[in-house]
C-alpha positions as CSV (number, residue, x, y, z in Angstrom):
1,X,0.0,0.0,0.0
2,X,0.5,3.7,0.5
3,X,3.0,3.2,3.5
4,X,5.4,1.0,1.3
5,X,5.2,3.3,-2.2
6,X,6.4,6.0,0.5
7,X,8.9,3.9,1.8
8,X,10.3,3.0,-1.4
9,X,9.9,6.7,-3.1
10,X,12.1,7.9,0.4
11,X,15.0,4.9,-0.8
12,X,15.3,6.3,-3.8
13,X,15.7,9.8,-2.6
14,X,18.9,8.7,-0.6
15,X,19.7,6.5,-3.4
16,X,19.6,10.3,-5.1
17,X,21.8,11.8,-3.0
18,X,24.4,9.2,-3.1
19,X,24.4,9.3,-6.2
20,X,25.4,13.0,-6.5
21,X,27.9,12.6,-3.8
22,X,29.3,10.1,-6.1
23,X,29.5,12.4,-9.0
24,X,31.3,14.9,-6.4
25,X,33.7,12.0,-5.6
26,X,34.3,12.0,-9.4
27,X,34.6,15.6,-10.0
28,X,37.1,15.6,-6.8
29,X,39.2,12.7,-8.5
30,X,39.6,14.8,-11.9
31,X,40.7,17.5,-9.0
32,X,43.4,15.1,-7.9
33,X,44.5,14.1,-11.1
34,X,44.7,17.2,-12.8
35,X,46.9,18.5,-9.3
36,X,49.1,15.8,-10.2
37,X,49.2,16.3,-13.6
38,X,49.8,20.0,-12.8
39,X,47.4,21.3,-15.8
40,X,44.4,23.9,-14.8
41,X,44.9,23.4,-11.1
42,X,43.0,27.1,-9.9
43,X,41.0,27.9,-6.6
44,X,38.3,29.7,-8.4
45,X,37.6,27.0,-10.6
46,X,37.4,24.7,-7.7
47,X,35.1,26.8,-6.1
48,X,33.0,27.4,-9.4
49,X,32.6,23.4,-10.0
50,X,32.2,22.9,-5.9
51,X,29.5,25.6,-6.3
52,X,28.0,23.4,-8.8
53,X,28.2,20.3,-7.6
54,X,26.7,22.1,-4.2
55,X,23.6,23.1,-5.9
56,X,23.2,19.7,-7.1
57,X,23.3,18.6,-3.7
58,X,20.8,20.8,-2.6
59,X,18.3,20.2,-5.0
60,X,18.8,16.2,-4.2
61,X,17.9,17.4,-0.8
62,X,13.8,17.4,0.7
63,X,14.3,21.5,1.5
64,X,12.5,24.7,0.0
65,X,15.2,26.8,0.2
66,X,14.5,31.1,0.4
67,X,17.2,33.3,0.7
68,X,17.1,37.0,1.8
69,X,19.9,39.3,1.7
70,X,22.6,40.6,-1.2
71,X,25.6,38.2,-2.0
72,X,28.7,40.1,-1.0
73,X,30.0,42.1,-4.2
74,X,33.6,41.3,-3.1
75,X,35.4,38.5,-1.3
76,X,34.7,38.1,2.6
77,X,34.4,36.0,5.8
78,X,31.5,34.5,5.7
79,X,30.0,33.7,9.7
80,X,27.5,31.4,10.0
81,X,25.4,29.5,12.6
82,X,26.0,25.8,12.2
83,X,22.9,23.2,12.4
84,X,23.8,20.4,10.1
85,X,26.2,19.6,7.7
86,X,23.8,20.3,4.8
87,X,24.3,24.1,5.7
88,X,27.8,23.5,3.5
89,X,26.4,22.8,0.7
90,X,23.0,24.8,1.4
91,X,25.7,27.7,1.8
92,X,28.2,26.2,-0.9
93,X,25.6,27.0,-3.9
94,X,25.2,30.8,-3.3
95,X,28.8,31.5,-4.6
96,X,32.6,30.4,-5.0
97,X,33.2,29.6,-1.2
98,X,35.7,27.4,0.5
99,X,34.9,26.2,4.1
100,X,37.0,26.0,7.5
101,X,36.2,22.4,9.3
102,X,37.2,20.9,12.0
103,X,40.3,18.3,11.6
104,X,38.5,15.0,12.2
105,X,36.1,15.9,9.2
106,X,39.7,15.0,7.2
107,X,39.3,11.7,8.1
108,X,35.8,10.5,7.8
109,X,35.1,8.6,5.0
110,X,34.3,9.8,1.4
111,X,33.1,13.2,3.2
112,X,36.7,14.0,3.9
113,X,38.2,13.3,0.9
114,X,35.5,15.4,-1.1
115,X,35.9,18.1,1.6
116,X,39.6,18.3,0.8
117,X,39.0,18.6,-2.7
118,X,36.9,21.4,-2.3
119,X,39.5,23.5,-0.7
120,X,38.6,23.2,2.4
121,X,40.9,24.2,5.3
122,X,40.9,22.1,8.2
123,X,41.9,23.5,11.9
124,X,42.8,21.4,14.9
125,X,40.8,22.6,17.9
126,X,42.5,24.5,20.3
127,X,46.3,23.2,19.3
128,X,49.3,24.8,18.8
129,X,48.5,25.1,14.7
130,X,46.1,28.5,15.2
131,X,49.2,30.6,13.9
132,X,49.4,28.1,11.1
133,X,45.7,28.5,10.0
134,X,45.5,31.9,10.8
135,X,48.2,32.3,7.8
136,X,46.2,30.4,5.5
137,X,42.9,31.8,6.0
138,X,44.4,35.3,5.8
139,X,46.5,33.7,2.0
140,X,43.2,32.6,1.0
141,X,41.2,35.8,1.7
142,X,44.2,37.8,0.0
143,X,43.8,35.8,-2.7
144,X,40.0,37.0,-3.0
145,X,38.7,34.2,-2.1
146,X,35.7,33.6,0.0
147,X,35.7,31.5,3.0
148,X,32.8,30.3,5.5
149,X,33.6,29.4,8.9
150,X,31.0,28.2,11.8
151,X,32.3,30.4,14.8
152,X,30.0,28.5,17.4
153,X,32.7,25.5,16.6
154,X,30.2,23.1,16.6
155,X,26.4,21.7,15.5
156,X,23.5,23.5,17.6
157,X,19.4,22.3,17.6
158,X,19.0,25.4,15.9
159,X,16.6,26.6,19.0
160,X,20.2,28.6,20.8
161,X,23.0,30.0,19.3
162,X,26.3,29.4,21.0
163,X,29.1,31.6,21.9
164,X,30.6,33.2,18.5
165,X,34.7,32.6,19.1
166,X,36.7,35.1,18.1
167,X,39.9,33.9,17.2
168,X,39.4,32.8,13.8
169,X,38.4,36.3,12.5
170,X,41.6,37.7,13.5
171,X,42.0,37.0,9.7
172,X,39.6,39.0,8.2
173,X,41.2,41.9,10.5
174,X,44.5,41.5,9.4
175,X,43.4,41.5,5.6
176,X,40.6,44.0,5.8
177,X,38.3,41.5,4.3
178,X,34.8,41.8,5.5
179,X,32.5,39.9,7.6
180,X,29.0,38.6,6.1
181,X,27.1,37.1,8.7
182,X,24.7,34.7,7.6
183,X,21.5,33.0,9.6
184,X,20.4,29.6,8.4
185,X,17.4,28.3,9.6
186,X,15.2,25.1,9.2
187,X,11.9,25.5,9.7
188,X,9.4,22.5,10.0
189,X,5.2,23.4,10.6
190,X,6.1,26.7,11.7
191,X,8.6,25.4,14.2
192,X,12.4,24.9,14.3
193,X,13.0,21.8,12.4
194,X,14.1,18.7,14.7
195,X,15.0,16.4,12.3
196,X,17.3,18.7,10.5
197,X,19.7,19.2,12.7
198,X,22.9,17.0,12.5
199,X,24.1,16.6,16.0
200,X,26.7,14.4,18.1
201,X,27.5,11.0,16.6
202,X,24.6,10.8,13.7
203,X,26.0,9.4,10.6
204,X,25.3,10.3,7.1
205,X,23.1,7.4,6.2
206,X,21.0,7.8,9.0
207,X,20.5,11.1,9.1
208,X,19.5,11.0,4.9
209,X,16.8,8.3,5.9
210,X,15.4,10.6,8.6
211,X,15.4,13.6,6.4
212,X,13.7,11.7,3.2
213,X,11.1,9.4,6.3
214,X,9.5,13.1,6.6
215,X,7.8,15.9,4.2
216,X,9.8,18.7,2.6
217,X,10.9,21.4,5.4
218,X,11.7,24.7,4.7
219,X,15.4,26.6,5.2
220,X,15.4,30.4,5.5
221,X,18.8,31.3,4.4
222,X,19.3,35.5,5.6
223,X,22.6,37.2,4.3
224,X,22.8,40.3,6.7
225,X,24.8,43.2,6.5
226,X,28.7,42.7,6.3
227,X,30.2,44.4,8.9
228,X,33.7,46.1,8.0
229,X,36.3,44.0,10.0
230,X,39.4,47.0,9.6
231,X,40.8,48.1,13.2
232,X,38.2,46.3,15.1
233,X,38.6,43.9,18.2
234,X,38.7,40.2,17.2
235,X,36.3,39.9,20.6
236,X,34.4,42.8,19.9
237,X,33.6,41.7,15.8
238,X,32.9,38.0,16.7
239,X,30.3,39.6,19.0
240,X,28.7,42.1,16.6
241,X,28.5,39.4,14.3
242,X,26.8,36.8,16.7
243,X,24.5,39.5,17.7
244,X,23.1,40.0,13.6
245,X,22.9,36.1,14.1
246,X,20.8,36.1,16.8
247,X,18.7,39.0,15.9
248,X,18.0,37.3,12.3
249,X,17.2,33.6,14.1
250,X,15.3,35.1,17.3
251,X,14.4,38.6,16.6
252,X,16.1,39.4,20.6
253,X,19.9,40.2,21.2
254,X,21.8,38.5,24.3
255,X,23.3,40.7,25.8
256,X,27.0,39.6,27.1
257,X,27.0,37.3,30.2
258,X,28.9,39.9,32.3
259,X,25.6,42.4,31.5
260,X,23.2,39.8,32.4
261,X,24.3,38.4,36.2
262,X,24.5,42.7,36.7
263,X,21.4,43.2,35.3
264,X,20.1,40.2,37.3
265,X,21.7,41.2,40.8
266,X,19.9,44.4,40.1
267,X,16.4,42.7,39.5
C-alpha cells in the first residue's frame, strides 16, 4: 500500500543523493588528477565546480530553500550559525566559497576526501596550529577568495546559538576582508526543524533516511549586513556578528554574560 510506495519513493531519494555525492567524488578525483598532472589546477575554478556540484546537492535534498539578503560584491568572511552539515552545501551554492572544518572531518570517509578537494581548510581545535591556520585563511582571503567558517565551533538544535569565538576572524582583521554574517534556519510546521539538525555521533546514512522518512521542510537562508572587520577587536567583531545572528534567528539580542548576572543582581 501507501505506506510501502512511500517507503520506497524515500530509498530512492537517498539513493539520489548518493548518487550525486558520487558524482562529487568523481569531480574531486579529476581534482586530484589534474593536481598531479599540474594542468588547470585554480582555486576559483574549484570553487566554481564545488559551487556546482553544491547546488546539485541541494536540490537532491527534501528542502524549499528562500534566501534573503545581497551576495557580497567582493570577497569576505563568511560567519554562520551551524545546524547540520547540509548548511555546507546549502551555503556552498550561493557562490565560489571554501569552508574552515574541524580536523576530524579529514578523516571520515568519502566526506573527507570530497571536503579536501573542495578547498577546504581544516583546523585542529585549540592546538598549537592557530598561527598556522591563521596564515592560511588570511592567504586565502588575500587571494579574494571567499571562506565560510562556523564560529559556534560546533552543531547546535537550531533553537540557541552558542558563543561566536573570536579567534578565527583575527584574519579578516589583518586582511581587511569583511565579515558577512549569515542566519540559516530550518523551519518544520512553523517550528524549528528537529529532524534537520545533524548533532553528536549521527552518521550520514542515517540522518538521509530521517530527512527523506519526513515531508519537505523549509530553510530560511538571511545574508545580513557585512560588517567592515578594519581596526576592530577580534572579541568585539565576533560579537557584533553573533548579535546580527541572533537578531535574524530570534528577533532578541543576548546581551554579554557579564551584563546579564549585573542586570540580574539588580532585578
Amino acid at each position: 500500500g501507501s505506506g510501502v510506495m512511500s517507503s520506497l519513493r524515500s530509498h530512492a531519494r537517498v539513493i539520489r543523493v548518493l548518487w550525486v555525492i558520487g558524482l562529487g567524488l568523481t569531480i574531486a578525483g579529476t581534482f586530484a588528477l589534474m593536481e598531479r598532472l599540474r594542468v588547470g589546477h585554480s582555486m576559483a575554478r574549484r570553487q566554481r565546480w564545488t559551487s556546482w556540484f553544491m547546488a546539485r546537492l541541494t536540490a537532491a535534498l527534501p528542502f524549499r530553500v528562500t534566501v534573503s539578503g545581497t551576495l557580497p560584491a567582493q570577497p569576505a568572511l563568511w560567519v554562520s550559525n551551524h545546524v547540520s552539515w547540509t548548511d555546507i552545501p546549502l551555503l556552498g551554492r550561493l557562490a565560489p566559497l571554501s569552508f574552515l572544518s574541524k580536523a576530524e572531518v579529514r578523516t571520515w570517509p568519502v566526506a573527507g576526501w570530497l571536503a579536501l578537494k573542495a578547498g577546504t581548510l581544516f583546523i585542529r581545535r585549540g592546538s598549537g596550529d592557530s598561527k598556522l591556520i591563521q596564515k592560511q585563511m588570511g592567504q586565502h582571503l588575500q587571494g579574494h577568495h571567499s571562506l565560510v567558517i562556523f564560529p559556534e565551533g560546533t552543531t547546535t538544535d537550531g533553537t540557541r546559538l552558542r558563543t561566536f569565538h573570536g579567534r578565527l576572524l583575527s584574519s579578516a582583521i589583518e586582511t581587511g576582508t569583511p565579515v558577512q554574517p549569515v542566519a540559516i534556519r530550518y523551519v518544520r510546521d512553523g517550528k524549528p526543524d528537529h529532524i534537520a539538525p545533524f548533532i553528536g555521533d549521527d552518521d550520514l546514512l542515517s540522518h538521509l533516511r530521517r530527512l527523506f522518512a519526513n515531508e519537505v521542510s523549509d530553510v530560511h537562508i538571511q545574508l545580513l549586513e557585512p560588517i567592515a572587520s578594519h581596526g576592530k577587536e577580534r572579541a568585539a567583531l565576533a560579537f557584533e556578528a553573533q548579535a546580527a545572528v541572533q537578531t535574524a534567528l530570534f528577533g532578541e539580542v543576548a546581551q554579554p554574560a557579564e551584563l546579564r548576572s549585573s542586570t540580574a543582581r539588580a532585578a
